[in-house]
N, C-alpha and C positions, 0 to 999 in steps of 0.2 A: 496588828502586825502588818497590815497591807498596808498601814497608812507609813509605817519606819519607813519600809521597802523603796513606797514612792519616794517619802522624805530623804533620802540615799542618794537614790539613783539623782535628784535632783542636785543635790549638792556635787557629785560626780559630776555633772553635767557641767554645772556652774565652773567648775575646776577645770576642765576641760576647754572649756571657751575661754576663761581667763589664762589659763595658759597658751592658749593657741593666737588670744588678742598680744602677749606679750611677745609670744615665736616673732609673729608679723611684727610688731614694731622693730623688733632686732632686728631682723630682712632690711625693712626698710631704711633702720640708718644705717647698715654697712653698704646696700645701697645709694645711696645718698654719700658719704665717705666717698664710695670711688668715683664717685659723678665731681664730686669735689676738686678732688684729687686728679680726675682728667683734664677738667676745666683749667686749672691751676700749671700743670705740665705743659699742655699745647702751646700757648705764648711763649714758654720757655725753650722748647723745642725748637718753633718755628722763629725765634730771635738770634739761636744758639748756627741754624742754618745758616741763618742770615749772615751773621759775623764771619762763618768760615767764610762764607762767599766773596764776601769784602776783602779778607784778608789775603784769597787765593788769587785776585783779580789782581790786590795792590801790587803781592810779589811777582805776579806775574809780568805787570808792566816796568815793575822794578831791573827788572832782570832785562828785558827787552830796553831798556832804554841805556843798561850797562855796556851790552853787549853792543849798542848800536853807539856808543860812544868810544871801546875798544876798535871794534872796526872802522870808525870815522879816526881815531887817532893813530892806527897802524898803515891806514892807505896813503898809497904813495903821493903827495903833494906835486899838483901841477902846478 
């Protein structure tokens, strides 16, 4: 009987670890997924910045250069 008992508990054991080696693998690839996943956003993020920027500077000097050609064609001609 003492020998089941150990033989049990052993197997329990083995169950245990093999479930706990498979918990960590899971961990680690959804780990891994958002490490991905961040890697992959950032460029897109910081490209996404980028373009507003471009495009708030273009209208901006858009505008300034409308307006400074209303004003050069509404002043009085000496």
């Amino acid at each position: 009987m003492a020998n089941e008992s150990a033989g049990s508990n052993g197997v329990f054991s083995d169950l245990f670890v093999a479930v706990g080696d498979l918990a960590q693998q899971a961990t680690d690839i959804v780990g891994s997924g958002v490490k991905t996943v961040s890697d992959a956003v950032t460029p897109i993020g910081n490209a996404s910045v980028q373009l507003c920027t471009t495009t708030i500077n273009s209208a901006t000097q858009l505008i300034q250069s409308v307006t400074q050609s209303i004003t050069t064609a509404l002043a009085p001609k000496q």
